[in-house]
PDB file as gemmi writes it, atoms N, CA and C in Angstrom:
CRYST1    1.000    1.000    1.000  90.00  90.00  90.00 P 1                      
ATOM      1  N   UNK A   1       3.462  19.819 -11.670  1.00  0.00           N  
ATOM      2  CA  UNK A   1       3.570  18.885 -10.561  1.00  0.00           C  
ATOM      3  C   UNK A   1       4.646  19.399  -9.613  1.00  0.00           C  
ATOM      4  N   UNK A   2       4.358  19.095  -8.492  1.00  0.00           N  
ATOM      5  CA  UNK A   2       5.379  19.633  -7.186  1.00  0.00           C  
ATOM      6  C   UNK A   2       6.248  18.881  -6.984  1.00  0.00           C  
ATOM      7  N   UNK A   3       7.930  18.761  -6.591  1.00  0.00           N  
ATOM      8  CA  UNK A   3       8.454  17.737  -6.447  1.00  0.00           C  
ATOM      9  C   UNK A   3       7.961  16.758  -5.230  1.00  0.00           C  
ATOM     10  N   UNK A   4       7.363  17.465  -4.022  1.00  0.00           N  
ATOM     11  CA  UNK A   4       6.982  15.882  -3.258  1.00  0.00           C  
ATOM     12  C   UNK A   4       5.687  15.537  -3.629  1.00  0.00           C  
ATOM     13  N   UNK A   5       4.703  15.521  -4.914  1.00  0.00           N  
ATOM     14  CA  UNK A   5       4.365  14.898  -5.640  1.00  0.00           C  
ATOM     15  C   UNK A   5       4.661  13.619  -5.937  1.00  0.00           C  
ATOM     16  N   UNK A   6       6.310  13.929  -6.528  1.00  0.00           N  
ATOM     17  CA  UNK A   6       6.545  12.811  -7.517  1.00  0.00           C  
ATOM     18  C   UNK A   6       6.814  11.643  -6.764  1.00  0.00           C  
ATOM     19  N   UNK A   7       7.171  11.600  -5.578  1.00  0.00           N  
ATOM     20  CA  UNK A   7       7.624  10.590  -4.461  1.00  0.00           C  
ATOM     21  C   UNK A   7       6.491   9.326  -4.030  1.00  0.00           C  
ATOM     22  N   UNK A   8       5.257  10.630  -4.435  1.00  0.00           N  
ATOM     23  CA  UNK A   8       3.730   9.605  -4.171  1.00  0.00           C  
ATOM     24  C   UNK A   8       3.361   8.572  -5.320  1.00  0.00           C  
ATOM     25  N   UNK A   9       3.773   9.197  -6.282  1.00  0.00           N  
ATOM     26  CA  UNK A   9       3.414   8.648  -7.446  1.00  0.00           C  
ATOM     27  C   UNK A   9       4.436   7.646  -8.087  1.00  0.00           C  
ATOM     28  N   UNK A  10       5.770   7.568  -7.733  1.00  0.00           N  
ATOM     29  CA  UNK A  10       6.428   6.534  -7.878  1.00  0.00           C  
ATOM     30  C   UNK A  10       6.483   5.288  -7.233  1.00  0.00           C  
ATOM     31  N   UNK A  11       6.206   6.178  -5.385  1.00  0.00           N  
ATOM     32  CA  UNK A  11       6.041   4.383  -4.688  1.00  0.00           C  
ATOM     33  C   UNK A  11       4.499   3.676  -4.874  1.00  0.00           C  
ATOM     34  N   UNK A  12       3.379   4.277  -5.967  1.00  0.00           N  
ATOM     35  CA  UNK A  12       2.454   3.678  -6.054  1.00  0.00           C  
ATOM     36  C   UNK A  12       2.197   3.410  -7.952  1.00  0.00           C  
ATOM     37  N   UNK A  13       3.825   3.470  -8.522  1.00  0.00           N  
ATOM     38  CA  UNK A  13       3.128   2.802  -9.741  1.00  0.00           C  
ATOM     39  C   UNK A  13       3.049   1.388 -10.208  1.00  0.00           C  
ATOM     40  N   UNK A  14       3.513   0.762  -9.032  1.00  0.00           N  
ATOM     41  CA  UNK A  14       3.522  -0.809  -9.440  1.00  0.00           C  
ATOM     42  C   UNK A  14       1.979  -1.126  -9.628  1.00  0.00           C  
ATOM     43  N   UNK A  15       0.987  -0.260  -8.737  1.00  0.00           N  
ATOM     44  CA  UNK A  15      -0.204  -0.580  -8.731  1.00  0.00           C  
ATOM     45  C   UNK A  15      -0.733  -0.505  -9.910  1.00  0.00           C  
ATOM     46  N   UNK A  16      -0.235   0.639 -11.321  1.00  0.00           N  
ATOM     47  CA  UNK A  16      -0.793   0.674 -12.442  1.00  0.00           C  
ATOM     48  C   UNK A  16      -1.305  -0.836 -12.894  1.00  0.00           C  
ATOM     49  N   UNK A  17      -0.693  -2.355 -12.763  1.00  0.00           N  
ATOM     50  CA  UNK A  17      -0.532  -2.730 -13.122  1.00  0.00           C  
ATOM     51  C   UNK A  17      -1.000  -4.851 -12.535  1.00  0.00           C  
ATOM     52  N   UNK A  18      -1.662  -3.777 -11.604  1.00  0.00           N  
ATOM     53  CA  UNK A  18      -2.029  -4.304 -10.567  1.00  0.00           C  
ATOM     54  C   UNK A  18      -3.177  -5.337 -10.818  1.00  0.00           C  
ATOM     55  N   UNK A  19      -4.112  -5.174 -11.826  1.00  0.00           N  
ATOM     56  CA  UNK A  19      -5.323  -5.623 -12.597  1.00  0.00           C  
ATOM     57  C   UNK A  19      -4.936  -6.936 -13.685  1.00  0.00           C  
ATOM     58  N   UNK A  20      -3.582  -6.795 -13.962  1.00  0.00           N  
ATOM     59  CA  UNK A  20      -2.845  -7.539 -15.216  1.00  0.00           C  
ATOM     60  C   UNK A  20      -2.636  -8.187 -14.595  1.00  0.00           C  
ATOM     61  N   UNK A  21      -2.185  -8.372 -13.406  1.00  0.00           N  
ATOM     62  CA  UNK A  21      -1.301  -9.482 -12.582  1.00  0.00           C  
ATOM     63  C   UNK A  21      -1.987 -10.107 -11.743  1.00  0.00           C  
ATOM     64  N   UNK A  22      -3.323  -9.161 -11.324  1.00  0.00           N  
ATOM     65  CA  UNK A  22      -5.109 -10.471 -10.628  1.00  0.00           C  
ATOM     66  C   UNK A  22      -5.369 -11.375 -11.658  1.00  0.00           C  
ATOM     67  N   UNK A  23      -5.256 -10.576 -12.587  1.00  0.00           N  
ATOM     68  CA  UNK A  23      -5.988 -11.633 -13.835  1.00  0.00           C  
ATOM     69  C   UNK A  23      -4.794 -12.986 -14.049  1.00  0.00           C  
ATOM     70  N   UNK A  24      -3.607 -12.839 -14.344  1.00  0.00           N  
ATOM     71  CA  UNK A  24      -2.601 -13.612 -14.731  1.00  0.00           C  
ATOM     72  C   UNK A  24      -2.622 -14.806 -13.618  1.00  0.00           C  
ATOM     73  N   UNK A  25      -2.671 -14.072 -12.329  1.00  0.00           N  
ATOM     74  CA  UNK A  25      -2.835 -15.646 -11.110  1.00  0.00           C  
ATOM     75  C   UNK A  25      -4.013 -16.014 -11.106  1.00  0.00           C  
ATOM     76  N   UNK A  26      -5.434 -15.364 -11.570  1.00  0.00           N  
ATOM     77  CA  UNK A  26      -6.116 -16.428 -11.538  1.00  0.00           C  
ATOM     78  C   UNK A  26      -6.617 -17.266 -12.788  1.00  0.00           C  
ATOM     79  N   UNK A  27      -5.525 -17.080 -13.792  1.00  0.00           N  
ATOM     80  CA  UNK A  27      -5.200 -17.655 -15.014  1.00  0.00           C  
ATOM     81  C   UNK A  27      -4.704 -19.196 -14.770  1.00  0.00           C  
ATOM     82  N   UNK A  28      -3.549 -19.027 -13.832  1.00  0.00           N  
ATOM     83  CA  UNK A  28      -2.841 -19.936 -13.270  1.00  0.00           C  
ATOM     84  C   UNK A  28      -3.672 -20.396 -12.438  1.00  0.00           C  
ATOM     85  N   UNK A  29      -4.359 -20.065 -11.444  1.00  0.00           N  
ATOM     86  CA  UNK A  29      -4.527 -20.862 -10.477  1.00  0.00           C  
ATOM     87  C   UNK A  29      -6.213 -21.455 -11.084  1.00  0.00           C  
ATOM     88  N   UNK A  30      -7.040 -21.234 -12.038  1.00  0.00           N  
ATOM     89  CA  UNK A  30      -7.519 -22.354 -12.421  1.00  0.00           C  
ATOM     90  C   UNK A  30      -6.870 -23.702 -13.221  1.00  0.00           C  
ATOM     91  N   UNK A  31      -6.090 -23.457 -14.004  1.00  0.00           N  
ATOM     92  CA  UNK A  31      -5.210 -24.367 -14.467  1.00  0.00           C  
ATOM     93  C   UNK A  31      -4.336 -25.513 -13.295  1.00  0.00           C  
ATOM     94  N   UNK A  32      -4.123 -24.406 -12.361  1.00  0.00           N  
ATOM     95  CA  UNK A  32      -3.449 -25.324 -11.219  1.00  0.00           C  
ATOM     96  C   UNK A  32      -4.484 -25.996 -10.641  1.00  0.00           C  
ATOM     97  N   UNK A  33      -5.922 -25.570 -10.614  1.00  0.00           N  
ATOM     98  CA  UNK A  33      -6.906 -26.200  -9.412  1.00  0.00           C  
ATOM     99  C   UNK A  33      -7.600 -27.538 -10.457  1.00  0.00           C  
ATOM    100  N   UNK A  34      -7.368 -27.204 -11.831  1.00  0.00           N  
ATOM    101  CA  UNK A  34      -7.783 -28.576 -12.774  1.00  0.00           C  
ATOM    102  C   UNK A  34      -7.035 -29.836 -12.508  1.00  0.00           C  
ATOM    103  N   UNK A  35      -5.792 -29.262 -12.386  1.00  0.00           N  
ATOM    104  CA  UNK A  35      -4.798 -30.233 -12.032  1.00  0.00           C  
ATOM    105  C   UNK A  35      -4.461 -30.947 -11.116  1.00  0.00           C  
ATOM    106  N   UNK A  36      -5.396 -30.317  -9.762  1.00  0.00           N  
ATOM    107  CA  UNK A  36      -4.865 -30.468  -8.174  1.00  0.00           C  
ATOM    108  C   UNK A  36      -6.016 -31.538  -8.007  1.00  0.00           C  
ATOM    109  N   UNK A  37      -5.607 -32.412  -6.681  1.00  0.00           N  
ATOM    110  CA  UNK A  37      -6.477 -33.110  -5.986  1.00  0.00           C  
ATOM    111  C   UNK A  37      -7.216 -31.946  -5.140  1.00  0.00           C  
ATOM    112  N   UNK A  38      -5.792 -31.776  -4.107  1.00  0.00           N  
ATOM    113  CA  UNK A  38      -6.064 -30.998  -2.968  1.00  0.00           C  
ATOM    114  C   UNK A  38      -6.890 -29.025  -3.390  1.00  0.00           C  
ATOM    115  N   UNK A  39      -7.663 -29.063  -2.643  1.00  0.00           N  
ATOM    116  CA  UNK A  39      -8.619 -27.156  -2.849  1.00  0.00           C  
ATOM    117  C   UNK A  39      -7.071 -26.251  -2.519  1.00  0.00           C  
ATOM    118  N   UNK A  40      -7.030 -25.647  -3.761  1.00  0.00           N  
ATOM    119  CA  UNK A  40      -5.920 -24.365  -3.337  1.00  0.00           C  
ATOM    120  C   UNK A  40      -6.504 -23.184  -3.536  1.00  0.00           C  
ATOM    121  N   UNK A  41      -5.559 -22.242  -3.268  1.00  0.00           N  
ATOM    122  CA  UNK A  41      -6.591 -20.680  -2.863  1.00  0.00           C  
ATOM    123  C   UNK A  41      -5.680 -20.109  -4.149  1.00  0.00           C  
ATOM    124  N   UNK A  42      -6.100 -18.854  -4.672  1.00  0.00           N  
ATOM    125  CA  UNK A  42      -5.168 -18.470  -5.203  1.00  0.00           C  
ATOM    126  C   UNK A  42      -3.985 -17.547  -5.395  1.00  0.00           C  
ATOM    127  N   UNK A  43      -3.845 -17.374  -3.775  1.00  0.00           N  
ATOM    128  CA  UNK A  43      -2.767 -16.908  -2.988  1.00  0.00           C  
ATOM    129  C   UNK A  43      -2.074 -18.112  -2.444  1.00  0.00           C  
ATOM    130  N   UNK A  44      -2.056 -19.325  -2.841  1.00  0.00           N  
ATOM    131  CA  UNK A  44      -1.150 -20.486  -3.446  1.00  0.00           C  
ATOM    132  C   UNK A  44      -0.772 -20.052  -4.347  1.00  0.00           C  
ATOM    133  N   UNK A  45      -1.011 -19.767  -5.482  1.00  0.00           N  
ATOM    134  CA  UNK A  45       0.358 -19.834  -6.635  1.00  0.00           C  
ATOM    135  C   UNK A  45       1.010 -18.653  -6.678  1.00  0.00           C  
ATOM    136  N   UNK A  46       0.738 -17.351  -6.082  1.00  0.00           N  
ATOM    137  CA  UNK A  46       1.777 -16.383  -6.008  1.00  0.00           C  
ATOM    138  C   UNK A  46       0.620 -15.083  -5.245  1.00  0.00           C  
ATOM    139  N   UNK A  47       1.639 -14.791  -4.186  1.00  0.00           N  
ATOM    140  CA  UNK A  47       1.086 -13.981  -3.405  1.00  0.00           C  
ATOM    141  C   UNK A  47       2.026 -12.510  -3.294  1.00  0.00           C  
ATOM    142  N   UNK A  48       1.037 -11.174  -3.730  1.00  0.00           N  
ATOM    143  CA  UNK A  48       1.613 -10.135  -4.108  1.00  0.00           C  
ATOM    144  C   UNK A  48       1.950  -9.528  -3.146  1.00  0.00           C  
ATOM    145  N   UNK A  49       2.742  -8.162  -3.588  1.00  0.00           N  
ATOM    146  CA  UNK A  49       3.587  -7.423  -2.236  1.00  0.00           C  
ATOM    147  C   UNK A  49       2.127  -6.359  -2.216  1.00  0.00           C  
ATOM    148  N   UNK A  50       1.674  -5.948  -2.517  1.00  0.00           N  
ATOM    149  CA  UNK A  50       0.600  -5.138  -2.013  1.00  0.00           C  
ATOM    150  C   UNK A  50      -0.740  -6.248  -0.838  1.00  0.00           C  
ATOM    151  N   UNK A  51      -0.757  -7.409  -1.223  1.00  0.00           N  
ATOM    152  CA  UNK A  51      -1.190  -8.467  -0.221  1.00  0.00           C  
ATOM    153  C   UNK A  51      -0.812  -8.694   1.030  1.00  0.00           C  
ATOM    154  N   UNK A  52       0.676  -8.854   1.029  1.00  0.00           N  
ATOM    155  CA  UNK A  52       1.665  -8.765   1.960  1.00  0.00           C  
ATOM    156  C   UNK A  52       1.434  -7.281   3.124  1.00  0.00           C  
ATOM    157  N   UNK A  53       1.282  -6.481   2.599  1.00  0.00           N  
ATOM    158  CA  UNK A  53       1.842  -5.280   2.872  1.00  0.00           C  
ATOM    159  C   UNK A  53      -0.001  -5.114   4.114  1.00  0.00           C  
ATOM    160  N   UNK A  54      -1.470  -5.906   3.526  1.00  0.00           N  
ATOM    161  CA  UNK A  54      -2.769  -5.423   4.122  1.00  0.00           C  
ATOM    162  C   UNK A  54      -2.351  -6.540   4.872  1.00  0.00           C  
ATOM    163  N   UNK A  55      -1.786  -7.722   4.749  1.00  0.00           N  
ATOM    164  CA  UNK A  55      -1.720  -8.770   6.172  1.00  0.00           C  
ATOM    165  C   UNK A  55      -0.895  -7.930   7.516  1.00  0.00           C  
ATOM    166  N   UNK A  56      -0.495  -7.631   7.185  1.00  0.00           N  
ATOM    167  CA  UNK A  56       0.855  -6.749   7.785  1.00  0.00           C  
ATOM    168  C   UNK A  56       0.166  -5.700   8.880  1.00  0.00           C  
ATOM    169  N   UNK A  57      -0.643  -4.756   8.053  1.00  0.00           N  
ATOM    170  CA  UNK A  57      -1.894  -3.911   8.767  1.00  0.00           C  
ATOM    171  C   UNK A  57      -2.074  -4.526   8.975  1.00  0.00           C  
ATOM    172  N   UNK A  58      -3.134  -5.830   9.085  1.00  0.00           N  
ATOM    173  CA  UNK A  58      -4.364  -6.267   9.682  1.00  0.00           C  
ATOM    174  C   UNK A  58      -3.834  -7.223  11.454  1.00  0.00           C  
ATOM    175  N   UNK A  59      -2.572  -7.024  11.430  1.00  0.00           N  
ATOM    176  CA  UNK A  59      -2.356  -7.967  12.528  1.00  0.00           C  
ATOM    177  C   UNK A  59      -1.807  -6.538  13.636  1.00  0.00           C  
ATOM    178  N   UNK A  60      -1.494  -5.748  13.191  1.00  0.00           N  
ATOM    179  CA  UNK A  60      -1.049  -4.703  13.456  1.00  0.00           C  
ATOM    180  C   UNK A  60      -2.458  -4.298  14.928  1.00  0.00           C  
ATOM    181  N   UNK A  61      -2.259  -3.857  16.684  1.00  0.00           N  
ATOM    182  CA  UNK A  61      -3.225  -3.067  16.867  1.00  0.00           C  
ATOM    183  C   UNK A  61      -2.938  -1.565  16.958  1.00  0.00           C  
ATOM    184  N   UNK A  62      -4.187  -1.109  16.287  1.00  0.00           N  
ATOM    185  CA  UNK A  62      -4.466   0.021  16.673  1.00  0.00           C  
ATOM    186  C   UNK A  62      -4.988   0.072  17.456  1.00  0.00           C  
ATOM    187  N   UNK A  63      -4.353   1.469  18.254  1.00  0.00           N  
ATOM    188  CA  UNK A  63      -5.011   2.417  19.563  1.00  0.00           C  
ATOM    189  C   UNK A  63      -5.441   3.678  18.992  1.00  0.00           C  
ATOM    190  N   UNK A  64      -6.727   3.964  19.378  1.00  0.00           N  
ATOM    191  CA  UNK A  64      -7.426   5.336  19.357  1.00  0.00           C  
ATOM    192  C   UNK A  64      -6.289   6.081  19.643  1.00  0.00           C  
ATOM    193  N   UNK A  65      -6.296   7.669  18.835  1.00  0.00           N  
ATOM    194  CA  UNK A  65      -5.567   8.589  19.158  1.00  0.00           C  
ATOM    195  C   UNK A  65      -6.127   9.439  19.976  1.00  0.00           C  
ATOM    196  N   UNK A  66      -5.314   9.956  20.363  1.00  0.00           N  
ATOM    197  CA  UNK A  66      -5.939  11.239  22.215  1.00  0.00           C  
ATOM    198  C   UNK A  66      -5.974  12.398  21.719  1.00  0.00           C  
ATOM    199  N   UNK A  67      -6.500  13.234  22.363  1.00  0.00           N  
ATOM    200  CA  UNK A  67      -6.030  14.452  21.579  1.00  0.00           C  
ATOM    201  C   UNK A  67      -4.946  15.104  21.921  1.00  0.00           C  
ATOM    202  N   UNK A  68      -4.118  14.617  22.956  1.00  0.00           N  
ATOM    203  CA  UNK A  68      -2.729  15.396  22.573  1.00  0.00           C  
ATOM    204  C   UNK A  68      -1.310  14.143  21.339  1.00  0.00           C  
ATOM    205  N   UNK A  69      -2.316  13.225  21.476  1.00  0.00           N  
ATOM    206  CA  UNK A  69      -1.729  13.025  19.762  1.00  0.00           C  
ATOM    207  C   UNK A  69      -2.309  13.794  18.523  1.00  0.00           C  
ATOM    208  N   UNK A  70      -3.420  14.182  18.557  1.00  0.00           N  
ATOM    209  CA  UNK A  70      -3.605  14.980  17.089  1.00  0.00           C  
ATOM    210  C   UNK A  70      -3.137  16.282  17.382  1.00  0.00           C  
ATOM    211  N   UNK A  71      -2.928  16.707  18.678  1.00  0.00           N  
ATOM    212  CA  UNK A  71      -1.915  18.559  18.781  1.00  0.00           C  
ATOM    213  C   UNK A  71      -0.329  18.078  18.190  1.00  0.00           C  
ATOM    214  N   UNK A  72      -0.026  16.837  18.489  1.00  0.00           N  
ATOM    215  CA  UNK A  72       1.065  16.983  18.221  1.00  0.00           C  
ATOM    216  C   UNK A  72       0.969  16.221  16.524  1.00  0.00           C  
ATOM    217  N   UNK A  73       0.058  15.619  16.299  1.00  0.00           N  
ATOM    218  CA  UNK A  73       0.302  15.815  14.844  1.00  0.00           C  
ATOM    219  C   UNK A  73       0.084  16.810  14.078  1.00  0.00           C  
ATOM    220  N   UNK A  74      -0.601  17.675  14.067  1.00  0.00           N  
ATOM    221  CA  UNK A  74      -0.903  19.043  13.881  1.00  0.00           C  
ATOM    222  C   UNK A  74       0.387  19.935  13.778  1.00  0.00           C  
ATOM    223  N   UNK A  75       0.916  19.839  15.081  1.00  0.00           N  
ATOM    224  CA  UNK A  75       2.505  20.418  15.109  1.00  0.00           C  
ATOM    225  C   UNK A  75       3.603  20.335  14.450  1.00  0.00           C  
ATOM    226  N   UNK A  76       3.316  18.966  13.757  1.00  0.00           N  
ATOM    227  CA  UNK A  76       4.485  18.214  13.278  1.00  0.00           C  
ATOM    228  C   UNK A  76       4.102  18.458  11.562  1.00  0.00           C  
ATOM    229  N   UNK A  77       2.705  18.744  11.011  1.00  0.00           N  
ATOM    230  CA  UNK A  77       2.459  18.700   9.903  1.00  0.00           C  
ATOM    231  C   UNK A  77       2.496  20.691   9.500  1.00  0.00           C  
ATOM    232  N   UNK A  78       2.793  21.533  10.529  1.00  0.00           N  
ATOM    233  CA  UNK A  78       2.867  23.437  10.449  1.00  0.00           C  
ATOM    234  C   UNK A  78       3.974  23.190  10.415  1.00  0.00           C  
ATOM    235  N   UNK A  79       5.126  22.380  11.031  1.00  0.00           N  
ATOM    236  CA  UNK A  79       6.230  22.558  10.518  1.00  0.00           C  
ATOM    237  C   UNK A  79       6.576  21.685   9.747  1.00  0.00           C  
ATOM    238  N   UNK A  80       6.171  20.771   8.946  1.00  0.00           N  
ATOM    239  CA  UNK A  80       6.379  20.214   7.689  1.00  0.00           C  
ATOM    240  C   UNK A  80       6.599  21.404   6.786  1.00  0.00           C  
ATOM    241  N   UNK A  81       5.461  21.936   6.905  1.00  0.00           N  
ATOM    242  CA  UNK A  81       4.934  23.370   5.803  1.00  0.00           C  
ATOM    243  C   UNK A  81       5.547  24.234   5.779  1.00  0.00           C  
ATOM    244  N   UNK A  82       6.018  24.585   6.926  1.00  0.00           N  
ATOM    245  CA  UNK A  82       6.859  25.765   7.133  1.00  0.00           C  
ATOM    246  C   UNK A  82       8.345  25.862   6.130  1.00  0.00           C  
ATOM    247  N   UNK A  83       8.390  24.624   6.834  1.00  0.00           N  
ATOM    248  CA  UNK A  83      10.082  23.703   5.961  1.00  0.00           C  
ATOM    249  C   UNK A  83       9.594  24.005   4.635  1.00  0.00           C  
ATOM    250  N   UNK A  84       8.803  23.329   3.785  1.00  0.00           N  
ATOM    251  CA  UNK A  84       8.416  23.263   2.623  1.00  0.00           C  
ATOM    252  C   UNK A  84       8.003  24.668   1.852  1.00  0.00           C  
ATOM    253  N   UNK A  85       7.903  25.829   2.428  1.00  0.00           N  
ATOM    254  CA  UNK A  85       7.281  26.911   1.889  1.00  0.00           C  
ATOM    255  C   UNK A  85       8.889  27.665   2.328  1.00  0.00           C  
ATOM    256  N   UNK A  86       9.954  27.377   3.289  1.00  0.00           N  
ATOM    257  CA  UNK A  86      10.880  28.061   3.318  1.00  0.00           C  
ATOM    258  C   UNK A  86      12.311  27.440   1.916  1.00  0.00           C  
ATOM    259  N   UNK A  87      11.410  25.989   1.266  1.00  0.00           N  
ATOM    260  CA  UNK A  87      12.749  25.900   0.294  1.00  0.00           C  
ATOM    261  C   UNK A  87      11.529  26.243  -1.029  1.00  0.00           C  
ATOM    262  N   UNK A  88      10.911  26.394  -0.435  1.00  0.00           N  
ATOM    263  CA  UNK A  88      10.106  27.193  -2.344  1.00  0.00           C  
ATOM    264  C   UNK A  88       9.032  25.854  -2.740  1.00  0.00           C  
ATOM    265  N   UNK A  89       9.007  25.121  -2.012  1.00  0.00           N  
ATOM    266  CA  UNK A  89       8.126  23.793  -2.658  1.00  0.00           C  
ATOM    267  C   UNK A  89       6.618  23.341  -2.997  1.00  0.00           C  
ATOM    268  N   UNK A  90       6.641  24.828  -1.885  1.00  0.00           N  
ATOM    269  CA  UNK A  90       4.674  25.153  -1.758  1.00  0.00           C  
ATOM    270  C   UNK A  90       5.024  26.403  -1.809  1.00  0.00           C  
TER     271      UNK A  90                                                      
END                                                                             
């Protein structure tokens, strides 16, 4: 493994775990909806940071990129590489 590898794989291991914790709120939130008068969702009883994070995008606009935004992303990703192949990393 490469070290900027490991950077990807740490800010995405909460997700391992991600399946345990759908299941657990909607554990709760039938128990809560037996109990309730009022219709709750089940982003009422606990709403996750990966949830948070697609509301966040979704309000967000995007603008089409031009193409002298992809020259200059292009530019910006040869000298990423450059950097990265001059400390030994690639």
């Amino acid at each position: 493994m490469k070290p900027y590898e490991l950077s990807i794989i740490c800010n995405s291991l909460h997700l391992r775990t991600k399946e345990n914790w759908e299941q657990a709120r909607m554990m709760a939130y039938v128990t809560a909806q037996v109990n309730s008068k009022k219709r709750l969702k089940p982003t009422d009883i606990i709403k996750f940071a990966w949830e948070k994070q697609k509301e966040n995008t979704n309000t967000k606009l995007v603008k089409p990129l031009t193409v002298s935004d992809v020259e200059q992303i292009k530019a910006m990703a040869l000298q990423r590489e450059k950097v990265l192949k001059e400390k030994g990393i690639i």
